[in-house]
N, C-alpha and C positions, 0 to 999 in steps of 0.2 A: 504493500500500500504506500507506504513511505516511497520509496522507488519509486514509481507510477505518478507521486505528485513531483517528486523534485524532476520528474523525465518530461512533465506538461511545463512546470513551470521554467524549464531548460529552452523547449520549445518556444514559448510566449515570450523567454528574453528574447532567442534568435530572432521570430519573426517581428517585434518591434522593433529591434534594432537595422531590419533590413528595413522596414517602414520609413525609420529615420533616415536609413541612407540615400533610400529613392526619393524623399521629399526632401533630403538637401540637392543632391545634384539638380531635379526637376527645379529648384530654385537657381540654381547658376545656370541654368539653362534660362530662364527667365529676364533673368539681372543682362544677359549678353544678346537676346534676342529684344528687349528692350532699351538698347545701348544705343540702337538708329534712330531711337523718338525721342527727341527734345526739342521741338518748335514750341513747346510750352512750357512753362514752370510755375511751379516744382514738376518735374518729367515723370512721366510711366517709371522711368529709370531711377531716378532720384527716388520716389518713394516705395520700388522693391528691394532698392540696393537698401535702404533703410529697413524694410521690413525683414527682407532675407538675413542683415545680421542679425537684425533681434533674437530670431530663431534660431538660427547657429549657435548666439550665444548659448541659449536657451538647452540647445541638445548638443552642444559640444564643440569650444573655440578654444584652440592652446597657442596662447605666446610664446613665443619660441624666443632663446638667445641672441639668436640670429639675425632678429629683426630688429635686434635694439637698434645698433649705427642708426639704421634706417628711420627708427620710431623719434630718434632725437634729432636726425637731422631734418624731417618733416617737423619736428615740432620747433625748432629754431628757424626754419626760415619763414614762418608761420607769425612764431612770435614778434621778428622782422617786420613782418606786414602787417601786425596789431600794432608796432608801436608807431611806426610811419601814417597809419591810417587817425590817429589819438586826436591832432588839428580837424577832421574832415568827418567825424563820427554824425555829423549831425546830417549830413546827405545823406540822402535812403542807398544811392547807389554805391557809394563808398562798402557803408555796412554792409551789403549784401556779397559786394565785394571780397571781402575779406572773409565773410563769413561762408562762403563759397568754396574759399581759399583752404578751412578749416577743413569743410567736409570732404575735399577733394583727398585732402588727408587722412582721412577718416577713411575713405574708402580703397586708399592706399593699403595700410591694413588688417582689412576687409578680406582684400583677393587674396594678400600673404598667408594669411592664417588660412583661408580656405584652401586655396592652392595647394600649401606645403601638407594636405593629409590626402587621401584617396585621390592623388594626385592625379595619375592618368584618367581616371573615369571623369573627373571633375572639366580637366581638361576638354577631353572629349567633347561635354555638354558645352561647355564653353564657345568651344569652337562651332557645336550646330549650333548655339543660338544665333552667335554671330554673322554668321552664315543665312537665318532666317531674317533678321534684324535688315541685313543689309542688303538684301535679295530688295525687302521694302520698300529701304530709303531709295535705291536705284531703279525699282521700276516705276516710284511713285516722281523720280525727280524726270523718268524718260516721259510717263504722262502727261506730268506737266510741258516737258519744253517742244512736246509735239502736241501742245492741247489736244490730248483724247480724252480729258475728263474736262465735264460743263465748270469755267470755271476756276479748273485746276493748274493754270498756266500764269495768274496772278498769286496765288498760294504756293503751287510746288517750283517757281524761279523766282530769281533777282538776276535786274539787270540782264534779263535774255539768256541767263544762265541756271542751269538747273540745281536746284539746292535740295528738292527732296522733303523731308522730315527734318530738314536740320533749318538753322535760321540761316546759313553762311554757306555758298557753293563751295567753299574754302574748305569747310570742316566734313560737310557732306564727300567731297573728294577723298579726304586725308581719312577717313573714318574705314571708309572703303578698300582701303590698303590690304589690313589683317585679312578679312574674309577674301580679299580674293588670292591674296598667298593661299591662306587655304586650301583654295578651290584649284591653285594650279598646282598644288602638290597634289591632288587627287589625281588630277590630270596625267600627270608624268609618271605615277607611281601604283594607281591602283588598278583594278581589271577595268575590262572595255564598259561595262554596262556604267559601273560608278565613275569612272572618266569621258565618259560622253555626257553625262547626266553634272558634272561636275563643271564640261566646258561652258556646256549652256549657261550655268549659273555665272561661270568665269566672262561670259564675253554679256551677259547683260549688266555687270558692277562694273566691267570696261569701257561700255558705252556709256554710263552713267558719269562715271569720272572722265570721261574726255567731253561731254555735254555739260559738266561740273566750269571747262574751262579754266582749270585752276594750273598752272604752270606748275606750281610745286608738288602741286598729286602726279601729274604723268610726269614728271622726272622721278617724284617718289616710287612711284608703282614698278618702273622701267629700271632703275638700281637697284631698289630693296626684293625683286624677283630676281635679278643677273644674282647677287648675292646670297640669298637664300637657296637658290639652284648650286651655286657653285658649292657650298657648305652640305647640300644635300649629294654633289658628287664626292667629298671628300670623307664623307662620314659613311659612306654606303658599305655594306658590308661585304658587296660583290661584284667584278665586271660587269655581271650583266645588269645587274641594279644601273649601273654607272652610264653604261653605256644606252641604257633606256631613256634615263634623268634627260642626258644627252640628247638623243635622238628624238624624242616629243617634244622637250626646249625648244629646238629649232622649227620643227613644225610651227608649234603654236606662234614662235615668231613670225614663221613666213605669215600663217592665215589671217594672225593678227595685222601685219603688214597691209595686206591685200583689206583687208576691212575695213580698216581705216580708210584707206587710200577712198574706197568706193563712197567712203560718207563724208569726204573731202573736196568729193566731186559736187556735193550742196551748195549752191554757190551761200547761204545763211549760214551754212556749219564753215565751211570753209575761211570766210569772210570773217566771224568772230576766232576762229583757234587763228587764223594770220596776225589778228590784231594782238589776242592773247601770248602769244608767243613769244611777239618782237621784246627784243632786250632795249628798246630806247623809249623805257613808261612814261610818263612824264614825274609818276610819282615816284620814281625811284631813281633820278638823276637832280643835280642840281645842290648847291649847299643844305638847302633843308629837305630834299629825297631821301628816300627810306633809309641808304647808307651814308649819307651826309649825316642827317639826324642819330645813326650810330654813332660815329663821331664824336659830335658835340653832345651828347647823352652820356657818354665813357667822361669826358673830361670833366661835366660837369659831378658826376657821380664821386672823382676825387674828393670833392669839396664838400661832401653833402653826406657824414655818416648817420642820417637816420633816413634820407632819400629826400621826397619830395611828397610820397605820400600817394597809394594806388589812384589811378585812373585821372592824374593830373599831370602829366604829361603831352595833355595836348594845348595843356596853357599854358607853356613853352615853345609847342613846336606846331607846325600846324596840322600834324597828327600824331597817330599813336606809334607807337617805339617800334613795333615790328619786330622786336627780338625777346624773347623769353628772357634771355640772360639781361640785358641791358634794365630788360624790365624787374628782375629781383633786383637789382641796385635801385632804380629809380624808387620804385615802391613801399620798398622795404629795408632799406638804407643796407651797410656793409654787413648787417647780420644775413638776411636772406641775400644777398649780391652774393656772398660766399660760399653760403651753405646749400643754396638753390645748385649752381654748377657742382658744388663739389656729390651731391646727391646724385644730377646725371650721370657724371662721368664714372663715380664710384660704382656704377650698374652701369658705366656700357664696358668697364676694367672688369667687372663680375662677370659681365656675359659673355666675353670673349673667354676667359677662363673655363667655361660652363661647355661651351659647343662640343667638346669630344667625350662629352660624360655621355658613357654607355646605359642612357634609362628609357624605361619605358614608352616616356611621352617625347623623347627626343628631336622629334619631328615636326610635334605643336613647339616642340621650344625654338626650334630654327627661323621658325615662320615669325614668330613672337617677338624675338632675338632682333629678325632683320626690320619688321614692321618698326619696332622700338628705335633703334640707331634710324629709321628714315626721318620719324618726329623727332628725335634728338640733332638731325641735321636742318631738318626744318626750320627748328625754333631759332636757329639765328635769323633768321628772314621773317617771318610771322609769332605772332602771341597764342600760343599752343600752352599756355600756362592753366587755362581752365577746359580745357580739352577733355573730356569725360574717358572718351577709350585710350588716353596717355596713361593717364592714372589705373587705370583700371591693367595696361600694360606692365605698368610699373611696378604694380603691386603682386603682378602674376610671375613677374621675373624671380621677384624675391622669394614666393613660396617657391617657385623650381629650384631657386639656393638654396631653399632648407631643405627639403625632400631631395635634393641630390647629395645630400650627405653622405648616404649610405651607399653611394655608387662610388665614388670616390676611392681612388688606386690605397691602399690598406685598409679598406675600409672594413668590419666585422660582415663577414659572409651571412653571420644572422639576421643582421638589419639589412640586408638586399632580400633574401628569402622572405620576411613577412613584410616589407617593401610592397614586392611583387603580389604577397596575397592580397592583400587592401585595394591593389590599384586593381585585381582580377575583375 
């Protein structure tokens, strides 16, 4: 009898604890599949990514060693931005600002702690939501800029350019990155049925971002795939993996090529990518053009250890800073101007560290990896600082440094083996 109860009540752990583990990942699936909706706020995004940690809390969130660096140097270039923002608290946008600034933090993390446990399946959802998320924002941004919804061509563009779900063709572009790495690893690497099903998805976020017109997305998309491809030949575990990576690469070049080319032949699509392209903007030449304004933004930052205070910088210049970095100085005087860079840099020195660890989700981390170093390149040209899937990047990098621990060359062979069961 005894027996019989502790063998039910054995049973009823197990099968809650699987209950827990399908409604957390079914929650990162959520959190990433709602990552393409923020034309409003507070976002679909904003308030699962709120709700989903509550619950994690709730059924199980562990701080790790590892994140500290990380938890201090979000909290120092934070506190930067509170104290620069201290003159300006009385504007609604400042505070929002900053406060913004906190959560973006917060959800930093968020993803760490998630991330770093049932790593690969976590991953996994991650990657479908993303993928569903941004399937949205791209076909709702191609609806708009070919008005096929009543309507939808003042809503889903600006400026003749299609923005989707997002408020900024800029960000709608840059968002687009991750999922469609992705979807071209599918491409190159898995069987015919899920790499044709894969391209389709690949070449609908492709015409989305070149209708995005955003110059920094198709250099982004067009490096951080050459590079994620070539990390994906180098890490492969066999010729003929290598030589496939290889050979569908260049396919999907040519086809892409040829596709472009045919929707080039629009004299409207043509006509804006010609105008998009040229390197002589008006806004970004001239003493106060985007890299003028670097310039004088750096010198003045010398002079100014508490900044100038978020989102006032355009009552100096006749716009805004345009560089992430420029902008923790300005903002948030010499505490976030330092601690903001030394944060990137110190995770893209992790990530490059990280690429030849033998784990399970290695694949999602390449893609991750290279989408990450493209907004890291970015952000010297644009303000990628409240960027939701940066954070959300950045946060995801860092749990793959905890949860690669155990993969790591002496690492105990124990902690890889139930590694491997958790992520099953």
């Amino acid at each position: 009898m005894a027996y019989t109860a502790t063998a039910e009540g054995s049973l009823r752990s197990t099968t809650s604890a699987r209950g827990v583990l399908a409604l957390q990942r079914a929650l990162v699936w959520l959190v990433g599949a709602t990552g393409a909706i923020v034309f409003i706020e507070p976002s679909p995004y904003e308030v699962l990514t709120l709700g989903a940690a509550i619950i994690f809390c709730a059924t199980g969130l562990r701080l790790r060693l590892v994140f500290m660096p990380l938890l201090l140097l979000l909290f120092l270039v934070n506190i930067g931005y509170s104290i620069g923002a201290v003159p300006f608290l009385d504007k609604p946008e400042v505070a929002d600002w900053v406060a913004t600034s906190w959560y973006m933090a917060v959800t930093v993390m968020f993803f760490a702690m998630v991330v770093a446990e049932d790593t690969a399946a976590r991953l996994d959802m991650l990657r479908r939501g993303l993928i569903v998320g941004a399937l949205i924002a791209a076909i709702a941004g191609i609806a708009g800029y070919f008005n096929l919804v009543p309507g939808g061509h003042d809503l889903l563009t600006l400026y003749e350019r299609a923005r989707g779900t997002f408020k900024d063709p800029n960000v709608l572009g840059a968002f687009l990155i991750l999922p469609a790495l992705f979807t071209l690893q599918s491409v190159v690497s898995d069987g015919f049925g899920k790499a044709v099903r894969s391209t389709v998805s690949l070449g609908i976020m492709a015409l989305a971002i070149l209708l995005a017109f955003s110059r920094a997305a198709w250099g982004g998309l067009v490096i951080t795939a050459a590079f994620m491809l070539a990390l994906m030949v180098l890490t492969s575990r066999s010729r003929a993996q290598r030589s496939r990576i290889i050979v569908m690469a260049v396919v999907a070049v040519v086809i892409g090529a040829m596709l472009i080319a045919v929707l080039l032949s629009f004299d409207s699509i043509g006509e804006m990518f010609r105008q998009r392209a040229s390197f002589d903007q008006s806004y970004d030449e001239g003493r106060f053009g985007r890299f003028g304004r670097h310039i004088l933004g750096a010198d003045m930052a010398l002079d100014l250890p508490f900044g100038i205070g978020p989102l006032q910088f355009h009552n100096y210049f006749p716009e805004d800073t345009h560089n992430s970095y420029l902008n923790a100085f300005m903002s948030g005087g010499w505490i976030a101007g330092i601690c903001y860079p030394a944060l990137v840099f110190v995770t893209v020195i992790m990530g490059f560290r990280h690429v030849f660890v033998r784990a399970p989700w290695q694949r999602a981390y390449l893609a991750i990896f290279a989408a990450f170093l493209g907004t890291v390149g970015e952000s010297f040209v644009i303000d990628t600082d409240h960027w939701r899937h940066f954070w959300m990047m950045l946060g995801a990098m860092w749990g793959m440094f905890a949860a690669a621990q155990g993969y790591e060359p002496g690492a105990d062979p124990a902690l890889i083996e139930r590694d491997d069961v958790g992520a099953a």
